[in-house]
C-alpha positions as CSV (number, residue, x, y, z in Angstrom):
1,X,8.6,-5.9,-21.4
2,X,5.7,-7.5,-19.6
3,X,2.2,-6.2,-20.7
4,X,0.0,-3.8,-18.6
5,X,-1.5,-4.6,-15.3
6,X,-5.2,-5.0,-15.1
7,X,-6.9,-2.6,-12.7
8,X,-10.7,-2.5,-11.6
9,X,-12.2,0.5,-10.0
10,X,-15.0,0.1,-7.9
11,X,-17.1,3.2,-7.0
12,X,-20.4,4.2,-6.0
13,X,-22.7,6.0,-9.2
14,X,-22.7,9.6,-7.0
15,X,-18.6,9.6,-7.5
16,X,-19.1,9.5,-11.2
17,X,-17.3,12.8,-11.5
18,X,-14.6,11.7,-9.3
19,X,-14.2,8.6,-10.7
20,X,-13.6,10.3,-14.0
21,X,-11.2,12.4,-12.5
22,X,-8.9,9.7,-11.4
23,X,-8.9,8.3,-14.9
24,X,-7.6,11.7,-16.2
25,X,-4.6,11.3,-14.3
26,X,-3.8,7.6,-14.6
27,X,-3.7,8.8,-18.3
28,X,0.3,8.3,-18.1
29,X,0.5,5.1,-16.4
30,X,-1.7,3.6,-19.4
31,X,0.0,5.6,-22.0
32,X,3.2,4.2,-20.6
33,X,1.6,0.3,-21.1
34,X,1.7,-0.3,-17.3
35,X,-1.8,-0.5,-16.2
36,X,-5.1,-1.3,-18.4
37,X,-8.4,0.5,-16.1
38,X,-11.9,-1.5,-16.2
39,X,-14.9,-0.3,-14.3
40,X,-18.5,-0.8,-14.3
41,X,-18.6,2.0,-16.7
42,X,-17.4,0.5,-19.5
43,X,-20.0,-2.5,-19.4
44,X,-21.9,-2.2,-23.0
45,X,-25.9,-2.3,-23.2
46,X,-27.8,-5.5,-23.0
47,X,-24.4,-7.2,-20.8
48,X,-25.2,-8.1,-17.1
49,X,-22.7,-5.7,-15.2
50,X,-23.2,-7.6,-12.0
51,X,-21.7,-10.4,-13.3
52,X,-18.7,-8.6,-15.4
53,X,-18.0,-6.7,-12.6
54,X,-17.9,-9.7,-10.6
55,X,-15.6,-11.4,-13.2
56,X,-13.4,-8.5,-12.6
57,X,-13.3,-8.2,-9.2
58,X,-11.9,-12.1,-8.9
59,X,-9.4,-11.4,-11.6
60,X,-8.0,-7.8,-12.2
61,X,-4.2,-7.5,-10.1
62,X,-5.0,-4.4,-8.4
63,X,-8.4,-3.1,-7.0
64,X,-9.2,0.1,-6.6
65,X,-12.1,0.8,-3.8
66,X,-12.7,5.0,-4.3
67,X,-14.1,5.5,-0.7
68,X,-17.3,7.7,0.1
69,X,-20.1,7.4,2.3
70,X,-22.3,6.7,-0.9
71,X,-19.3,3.4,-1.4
72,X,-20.3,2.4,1.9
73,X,-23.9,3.1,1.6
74,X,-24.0,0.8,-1.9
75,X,-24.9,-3.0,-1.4
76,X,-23.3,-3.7,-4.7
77,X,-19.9,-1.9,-3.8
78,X,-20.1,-2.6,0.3
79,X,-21.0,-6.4,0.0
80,X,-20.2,-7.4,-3.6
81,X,-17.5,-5.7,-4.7
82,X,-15.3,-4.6,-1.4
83,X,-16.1,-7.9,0.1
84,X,-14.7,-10.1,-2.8
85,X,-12.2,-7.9,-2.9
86,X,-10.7,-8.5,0.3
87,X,-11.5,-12.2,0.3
88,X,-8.8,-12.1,-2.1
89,X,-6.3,-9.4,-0.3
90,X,-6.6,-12.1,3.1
91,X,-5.4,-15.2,0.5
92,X,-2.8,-12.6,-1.3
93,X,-4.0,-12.7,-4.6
94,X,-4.6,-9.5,-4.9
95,X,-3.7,-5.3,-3.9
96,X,-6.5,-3.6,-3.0
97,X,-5.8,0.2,-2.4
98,X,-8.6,2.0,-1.0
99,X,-8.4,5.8,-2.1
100,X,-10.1,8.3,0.0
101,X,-12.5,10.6,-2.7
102,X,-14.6,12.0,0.1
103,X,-14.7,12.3,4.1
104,X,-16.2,9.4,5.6
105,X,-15.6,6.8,8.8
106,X,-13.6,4.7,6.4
107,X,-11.1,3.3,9.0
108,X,-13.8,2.0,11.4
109,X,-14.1,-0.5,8.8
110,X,-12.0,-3.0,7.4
111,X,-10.7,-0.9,5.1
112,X,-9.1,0.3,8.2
113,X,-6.5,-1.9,7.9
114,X,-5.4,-1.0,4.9
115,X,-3.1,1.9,3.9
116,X,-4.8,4.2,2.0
117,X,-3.9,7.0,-0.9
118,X,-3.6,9.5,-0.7
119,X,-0.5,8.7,1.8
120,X,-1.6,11.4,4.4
121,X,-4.8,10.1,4.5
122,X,-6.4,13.1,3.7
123,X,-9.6,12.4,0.9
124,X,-9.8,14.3,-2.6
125,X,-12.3,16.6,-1.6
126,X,-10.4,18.1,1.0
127,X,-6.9,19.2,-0.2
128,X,-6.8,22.8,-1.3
129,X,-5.7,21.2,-5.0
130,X,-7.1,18.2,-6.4
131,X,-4.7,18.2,-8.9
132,X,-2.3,17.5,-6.1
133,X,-4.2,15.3,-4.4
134,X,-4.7,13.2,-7.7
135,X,-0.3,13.7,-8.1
136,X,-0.2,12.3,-4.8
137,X,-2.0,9.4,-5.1
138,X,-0.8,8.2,-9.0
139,X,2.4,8.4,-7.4
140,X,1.7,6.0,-4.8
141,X,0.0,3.9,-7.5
142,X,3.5,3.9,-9.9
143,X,5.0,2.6,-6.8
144,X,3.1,-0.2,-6.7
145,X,2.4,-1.3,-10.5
146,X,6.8,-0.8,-10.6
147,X,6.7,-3.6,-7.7
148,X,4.3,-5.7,-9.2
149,X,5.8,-5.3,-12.3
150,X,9.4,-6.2,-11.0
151,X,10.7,-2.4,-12.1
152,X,12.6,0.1,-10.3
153,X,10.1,2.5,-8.3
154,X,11.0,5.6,-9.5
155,X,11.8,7.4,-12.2
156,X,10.3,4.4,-14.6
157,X,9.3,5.6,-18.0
158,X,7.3,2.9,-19.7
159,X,10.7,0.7,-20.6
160,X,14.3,-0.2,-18.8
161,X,17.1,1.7,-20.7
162,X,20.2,-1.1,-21.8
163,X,23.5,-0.2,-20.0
164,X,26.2,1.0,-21.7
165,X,28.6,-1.4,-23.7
166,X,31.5,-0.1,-21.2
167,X,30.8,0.5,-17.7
168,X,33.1,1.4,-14.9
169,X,32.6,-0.8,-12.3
170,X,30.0,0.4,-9.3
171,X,32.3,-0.1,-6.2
172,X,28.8,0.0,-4.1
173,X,27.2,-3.7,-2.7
174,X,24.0,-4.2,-5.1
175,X,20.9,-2.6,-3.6
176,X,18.8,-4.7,-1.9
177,X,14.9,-5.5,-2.6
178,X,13.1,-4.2,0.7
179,X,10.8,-7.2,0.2
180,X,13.6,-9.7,1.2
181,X,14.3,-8.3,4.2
182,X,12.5,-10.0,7.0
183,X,9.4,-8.6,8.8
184,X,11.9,-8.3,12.0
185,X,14.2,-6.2,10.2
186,X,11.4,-3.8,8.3
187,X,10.3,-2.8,11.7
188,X,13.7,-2.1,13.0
189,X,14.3,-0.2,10.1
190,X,11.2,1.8,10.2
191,X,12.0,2.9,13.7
192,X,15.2,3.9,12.9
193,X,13.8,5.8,9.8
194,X,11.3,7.7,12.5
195,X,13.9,8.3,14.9
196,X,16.2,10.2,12.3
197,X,13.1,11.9,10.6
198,X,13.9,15.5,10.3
199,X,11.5,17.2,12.8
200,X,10.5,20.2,9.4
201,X,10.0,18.7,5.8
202,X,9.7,21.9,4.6
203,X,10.0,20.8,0.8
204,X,12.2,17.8,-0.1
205,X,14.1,16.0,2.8
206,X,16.7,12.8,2.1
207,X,18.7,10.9,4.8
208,X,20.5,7.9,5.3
209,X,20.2,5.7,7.9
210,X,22.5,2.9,8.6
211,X,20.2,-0.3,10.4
212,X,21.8,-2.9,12.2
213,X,19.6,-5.8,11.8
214,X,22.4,-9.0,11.4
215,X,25.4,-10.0,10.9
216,X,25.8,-7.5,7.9
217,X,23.8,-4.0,8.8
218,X,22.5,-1.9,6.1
219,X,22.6,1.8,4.5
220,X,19.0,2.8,3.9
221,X,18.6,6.0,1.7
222,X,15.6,8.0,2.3
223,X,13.5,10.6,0.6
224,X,10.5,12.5,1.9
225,X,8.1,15.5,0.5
226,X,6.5,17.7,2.1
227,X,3.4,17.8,0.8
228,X,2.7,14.2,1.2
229,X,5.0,12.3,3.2
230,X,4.9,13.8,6.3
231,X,1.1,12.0,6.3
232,X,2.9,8.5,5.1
233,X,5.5,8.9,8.4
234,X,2.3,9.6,10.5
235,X,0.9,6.4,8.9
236,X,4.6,4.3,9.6
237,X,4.5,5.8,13.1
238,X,0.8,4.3,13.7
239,X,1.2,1.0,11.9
240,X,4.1,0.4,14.4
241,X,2.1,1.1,17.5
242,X,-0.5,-1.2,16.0
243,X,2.5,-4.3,15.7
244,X,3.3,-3.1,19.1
245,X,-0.1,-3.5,21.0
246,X,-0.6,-6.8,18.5
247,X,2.5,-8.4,20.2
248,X,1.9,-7.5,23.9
249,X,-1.6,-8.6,23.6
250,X,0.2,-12.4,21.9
251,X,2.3,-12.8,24.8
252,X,-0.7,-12.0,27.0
253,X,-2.5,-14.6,25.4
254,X,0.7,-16.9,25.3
255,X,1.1,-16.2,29.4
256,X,-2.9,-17.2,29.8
257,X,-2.6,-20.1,27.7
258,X,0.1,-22.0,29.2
259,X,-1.7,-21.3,32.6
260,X,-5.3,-22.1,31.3
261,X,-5.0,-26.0,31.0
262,X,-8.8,-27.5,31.0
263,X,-10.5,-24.1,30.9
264,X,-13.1,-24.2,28.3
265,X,-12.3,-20.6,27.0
266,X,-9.3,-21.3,23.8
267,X,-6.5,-18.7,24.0
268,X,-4.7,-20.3,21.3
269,X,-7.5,-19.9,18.7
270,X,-7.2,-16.1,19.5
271,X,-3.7,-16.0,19.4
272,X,-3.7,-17.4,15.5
273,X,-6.1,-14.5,15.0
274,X,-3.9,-11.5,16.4
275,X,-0.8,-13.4,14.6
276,X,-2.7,-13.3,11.4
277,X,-3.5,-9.8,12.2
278,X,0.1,-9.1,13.1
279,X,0.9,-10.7,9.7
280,X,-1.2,-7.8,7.3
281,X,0.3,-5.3,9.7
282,X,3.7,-6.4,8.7
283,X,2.2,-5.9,5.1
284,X,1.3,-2.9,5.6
285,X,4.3,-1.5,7.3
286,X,6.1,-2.8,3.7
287,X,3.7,-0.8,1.8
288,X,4.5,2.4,3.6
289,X,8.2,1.9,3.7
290,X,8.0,1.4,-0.1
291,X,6.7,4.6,-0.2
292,X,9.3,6.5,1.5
293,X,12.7,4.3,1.0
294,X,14.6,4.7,-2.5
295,X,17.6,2.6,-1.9
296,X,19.2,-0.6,0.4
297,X,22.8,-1.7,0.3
298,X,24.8,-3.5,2.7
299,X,27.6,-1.8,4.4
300,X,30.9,-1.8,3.0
């Protein structure tokens, strides 16, 4: 079993309280060996935080940014530690998750283009429970340390259970990793997944979809909850119309471009940017369908 998964949370001093709250219920994930928490808080007397926290920040797997207007107001959390933060999300070395403590204009920021926990989008403060507001976002937070980690999202419990010495066979094709399906086929499958969406979650809703997307289409299994998911299919629907206007603006560009020989003004640098943009859209869309999706198999 690999060892835990350094995590750094970065907050502002006024979410003290908070922040001490979200340790309390990552409590099982770090009892379970899967994640090992660092934060400013921890740095001893007479050490130079700035710098550990820096050290952190460049190193740790997983960031955590708890988002307040005191984060943003903070030039050590807005410029330092959010900003090194995502220097390292844009080259892919690292997740940052930004989770939503307290209201704030959070998604007028870059952070905006990030999805956030909890799933609905909805900060701590807000929901009626914070105790299910907390639920909500650890389990987002298992799903990702299980993918990192290269273990099965749900139902993980700290170790992978040997398979019996005799084993009738599973007539079922293998399941699929959602990460190997192409960015193409994520976004087919993530219409398809809105389109049969039962219009009332009332408490737990599953479907399965079947997704042509080749040569060989696939049987997607899907589960939502209630009281979060129906947020996370708000935040799939959105992400789409983001890829959407993204790609009409690129063949805009692409139109303009062909027709813009000798014209001073370069079409093709700012069609590299909304491609790139296009590109942590895509990555985004994965992160919600992680979310929601429990199983892939090709059809039979």
């Amino acid at each position: 079993m690999p060892g835990p998964i350094d995590v750094f949370i970065s907050y502002a001093p006024q979410d003290v309280e908070l922040r001490r709250e979200f340790e309390e219920h990552l409590s099982v994930l770090r009892r379970q060996g899967l994640i090992k928490a660092w934060h400013v808080g921890q740095v001893e007397p007479g050490q130079g935080w700035r710098i550990w926290a820096d050290g952190q920040v460049r190193t740790t797997q997983i960031i955590f940014l708890l988002v307040s207007a005191s984060f943003f107001a903070s030039d050590d959390c807005h410029d330092c530690e959010m900003g090194r933060a995502l220097e390292r999300w844009r080259r892919g070395d690292a997740q940052v998750v930004p989770i939503l403590l307290r209201p704030s204009d959070w998604e007028h920021t870059e952070l905006g283009r990030l999805q956030p926990l909890p799933g609905n989008r909805c900060p701590i403060t807000s929901w009626s429970s914070r105790d299910e507001a907390w639920a909500d976002v650890v389990s987002g937070i298992r799903a990702i340390v299980a993918r990192l980690a290269g273990f099965p999202p749900q139902g993980y419990a700290g170790h992978v259970a040997s398979a019996p010495a005799e084993q009738a066979p599973d007539p079922s094709p293998p399941a699929l990793d959602l990460a190997t399906l192409t960015a193409t086929a994520q976004r087919l499958l993530a219409r398809e997944l809105l389109q049969k969406a039962p219009a009332t979650i009332t408490r737990e809703a599953t479907w399965t979809l079947r997704v042509d997307v080749g040569p060989q289409p696939l049987v997607v299994s899907v589960r939502a909850h209630a009281a979060k998911d129906r947020g996370i299919l708000r935040s799939l629907e959105h992400t789409l119309e983001m890829m959407d206007a993204l790609d009409d603006r690129i063949r805009f560009l692409e139109m303009q471009q062909m027709g813009a020989a000798g014209l001073a003004f370069d079409f093709g640098r700012e069609v590299r940017t909304r491609r790139g943009e296009l590109e942590k859209e895509a990555a985004n869309l994965s992160g919600v369908l992680t979310l929601l999706v429990q199983d892939v198999r090709a059809e039979k």
